[in-house]
C-alpha positions in Angstrom: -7.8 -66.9 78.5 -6.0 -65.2 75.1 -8.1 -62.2 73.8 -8.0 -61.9 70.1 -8.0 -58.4 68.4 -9.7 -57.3 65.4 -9.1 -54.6 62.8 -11.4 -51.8 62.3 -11.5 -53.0 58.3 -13.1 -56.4 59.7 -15.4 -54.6 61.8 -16.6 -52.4 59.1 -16.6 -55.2 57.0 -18.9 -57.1 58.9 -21.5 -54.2 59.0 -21.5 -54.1 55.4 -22.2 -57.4 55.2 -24.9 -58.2 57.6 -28.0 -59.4 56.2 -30.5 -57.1 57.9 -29.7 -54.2 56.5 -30.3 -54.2 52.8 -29.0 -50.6 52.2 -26.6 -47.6 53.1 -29.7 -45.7 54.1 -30.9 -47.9 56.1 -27.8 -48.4 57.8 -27.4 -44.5 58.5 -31.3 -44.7 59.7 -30.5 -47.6 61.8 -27.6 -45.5 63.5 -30.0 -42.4 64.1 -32.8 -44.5 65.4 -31.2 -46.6 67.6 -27.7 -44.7 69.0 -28.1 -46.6 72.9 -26.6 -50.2 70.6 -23.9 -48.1 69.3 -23.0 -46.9 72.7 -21.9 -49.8 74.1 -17.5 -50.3 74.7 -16.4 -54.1 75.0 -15.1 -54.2 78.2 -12.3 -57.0 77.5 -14.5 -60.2 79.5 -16.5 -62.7 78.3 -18.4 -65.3 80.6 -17.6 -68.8 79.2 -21.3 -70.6 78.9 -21.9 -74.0 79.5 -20.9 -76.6 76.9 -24.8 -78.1 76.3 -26.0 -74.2 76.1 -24.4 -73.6 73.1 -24.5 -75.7 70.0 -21.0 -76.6 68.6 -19.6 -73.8 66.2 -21.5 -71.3 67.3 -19.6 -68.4 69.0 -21.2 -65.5 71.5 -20.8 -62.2 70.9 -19.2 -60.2 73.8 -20.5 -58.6 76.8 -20.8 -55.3 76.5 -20.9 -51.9 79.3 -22.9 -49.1 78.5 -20.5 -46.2 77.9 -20.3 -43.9 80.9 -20.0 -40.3 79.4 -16.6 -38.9 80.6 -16.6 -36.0 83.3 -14.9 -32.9 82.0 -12.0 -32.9 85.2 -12.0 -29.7 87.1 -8.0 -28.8 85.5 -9.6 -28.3 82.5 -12.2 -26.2 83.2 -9.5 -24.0 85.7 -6.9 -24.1 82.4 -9.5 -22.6 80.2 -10.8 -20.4 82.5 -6.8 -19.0 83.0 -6.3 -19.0 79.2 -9.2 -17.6 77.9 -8.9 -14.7 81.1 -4.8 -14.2 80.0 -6.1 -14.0 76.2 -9.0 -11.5 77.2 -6.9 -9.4 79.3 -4.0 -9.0 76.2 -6.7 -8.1 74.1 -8.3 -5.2 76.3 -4.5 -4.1 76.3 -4.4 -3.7 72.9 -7.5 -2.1 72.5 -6.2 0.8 75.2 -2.9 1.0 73.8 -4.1 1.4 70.1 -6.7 4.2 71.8 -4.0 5.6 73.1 -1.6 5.9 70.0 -5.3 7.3 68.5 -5.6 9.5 71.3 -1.9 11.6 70.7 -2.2 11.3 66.8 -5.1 12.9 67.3 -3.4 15.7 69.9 0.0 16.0 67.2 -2.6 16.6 64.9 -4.1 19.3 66.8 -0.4 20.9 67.6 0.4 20.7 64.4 -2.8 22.8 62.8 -1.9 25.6 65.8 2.0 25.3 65.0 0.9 26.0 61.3 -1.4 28.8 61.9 1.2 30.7 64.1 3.9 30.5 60.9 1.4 32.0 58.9 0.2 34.7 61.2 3.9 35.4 61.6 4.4 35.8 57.7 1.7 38.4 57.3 3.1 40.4 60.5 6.4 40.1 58.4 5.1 40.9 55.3 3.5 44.3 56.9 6.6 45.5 58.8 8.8 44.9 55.7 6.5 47.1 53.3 8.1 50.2 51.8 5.5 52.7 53.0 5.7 51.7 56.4 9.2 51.7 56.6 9.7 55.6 54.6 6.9 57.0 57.4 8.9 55.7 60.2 11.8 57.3 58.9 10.0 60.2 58.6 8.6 60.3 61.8 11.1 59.5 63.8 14.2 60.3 62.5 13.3 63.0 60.4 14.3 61.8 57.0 12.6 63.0 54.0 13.2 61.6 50.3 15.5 64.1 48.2 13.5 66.7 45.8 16.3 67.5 43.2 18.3 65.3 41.8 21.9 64.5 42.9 24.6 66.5 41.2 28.4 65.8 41.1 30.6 66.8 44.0 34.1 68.7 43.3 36.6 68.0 45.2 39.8 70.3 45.4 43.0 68.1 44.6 45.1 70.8 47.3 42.5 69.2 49.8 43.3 65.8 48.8 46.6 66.2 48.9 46.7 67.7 53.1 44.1 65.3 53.8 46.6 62.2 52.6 49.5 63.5 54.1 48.0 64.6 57.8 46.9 61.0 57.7 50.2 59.7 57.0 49.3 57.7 53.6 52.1 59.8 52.1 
């Protein structure tokens, strides 16, 4: 028994053609209304009918198996399950790891602001110890020192004076 084969362009062909649908809408309507025909897979047999059935020229069409709506196999579910539990899990680790890069920006930040405000607390306590008038009272205070009230004159020096004074050193 040879099977013969048939394109999908005859096929289509054939349902364009047949007689008892007069349009594309009714067609499409015809598809909608009646899906259990459509549903039907050729399953590769045909009985062979008795000579005086069947008028000479005439041909059967095939028999047909209702198609059996495939099982989804437990692998796949199991696969999914895995890949969608791997992809969850990496995406729960990027959310705490970008928390955590949040979480010490947030702390440098922090640092940074009390790092800042110590320099400039340290620059006014230098500003105030470096200030003339607290420096000439100090130097009052406590070592006694008190700002001239005449005016410096000119020192004269003896040139006999010099003179010992180089050649008990030894500059001679």
């Amino acid at each position: 028994m040879a099977k013969t084969y048939r394109n999908s362009a005859e096929v289509l062909a054939e349902h364009a053609l047949r007689p008892d649908l007069a349009s594309p809408d009714e067609r499409t309507r015809e598809t909608f209304t009646k899906p259990h025909e459509r549903r039907m897979i050729y399953n590769g047999t045909m009985p062979i009918p008795a000579q005086n059935e069947t008028p000479a020229g005439v041909t059967l069409p095939p028999s047909n198996r209702r198609y059996a709506h495939r099982k989804v196999s437990p692998f796949n579910i199991v696969v999914i399950l895995i890949l969608s539990a791997v992809f969850i899990v990496l995406y729960i680790g990027n959310i705490i790891a970008v928390d955590q890069l949040v979480s010490d920006i947030h702390k440098s930040d922090v640092r940074l602001q009390e790092i800042q405000s110590e320099q400039e607390v340290l620059r006014a306590r230098i500003n105030q110890m470096s200030s003339l008038e607290r420096i000439r009272k100090r130097a009052e205070d406590e070592l006694g020192l008190k700002n001239p009230t005449d005016a410096p004159g000119w020192i004269e020096v003896d040139p006999e004076k010099i003179r010992t004074v180089e050649e008990t050193s030894g500059n001679h």
